[in-house]
N, C-alpha and C positions, 0 to 999 in steps of 0.2 A: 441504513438497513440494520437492523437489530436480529442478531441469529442465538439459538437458543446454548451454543457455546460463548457467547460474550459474557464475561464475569462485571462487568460494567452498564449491559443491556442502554448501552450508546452512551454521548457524548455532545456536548453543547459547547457556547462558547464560554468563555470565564470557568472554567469547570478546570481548568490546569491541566487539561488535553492538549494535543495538538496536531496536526496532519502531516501522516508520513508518505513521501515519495518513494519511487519504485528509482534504479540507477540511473536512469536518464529524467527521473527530473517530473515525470508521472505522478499525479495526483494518485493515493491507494485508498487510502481510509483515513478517521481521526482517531486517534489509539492516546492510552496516561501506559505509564509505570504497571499497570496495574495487568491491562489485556494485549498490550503492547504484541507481545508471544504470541498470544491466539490469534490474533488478528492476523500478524505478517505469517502466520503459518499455512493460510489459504495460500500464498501464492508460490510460486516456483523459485528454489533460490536463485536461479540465473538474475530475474526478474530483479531483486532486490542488489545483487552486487555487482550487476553488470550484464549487458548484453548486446548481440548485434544480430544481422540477417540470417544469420546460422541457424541461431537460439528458436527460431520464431518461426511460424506455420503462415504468415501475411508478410505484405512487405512494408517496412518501417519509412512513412514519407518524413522529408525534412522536414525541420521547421521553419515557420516563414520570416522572413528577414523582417 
């Protein structure tokens, strides 16, 4: 998804990007140096440095063995 705050207007591969996770390990976006900021700024800081049942409005299933 390309939003009209991305100073990159997205991301491919070989392009010296890379895909950043949320604290547990969640796929978020593909972010460089460049939009890295913008990007992670959509989401909630709990989300990126940590969270558990509390944090959250659903409830978090395991994951499977």
């Amino acid at each position: 998804m390309i939003e009209d705050n991305d100073p990159c207007r997205g991301h491919t591969k070989n392009d010296g990007s890379w895909w950043e996770h949320d604290a547990q390990g969640i796929l978020l976006c593909r972010v460089c140096s460049k939009c890295r900021s913008v990007k992670l700024s959509r989401y909630r800081p709990e989300i990126l440095t940590g969270y558990d049942q509390s944090d959250v409005d659903e409830p978090i299933e395991a994951e499977p063995v």
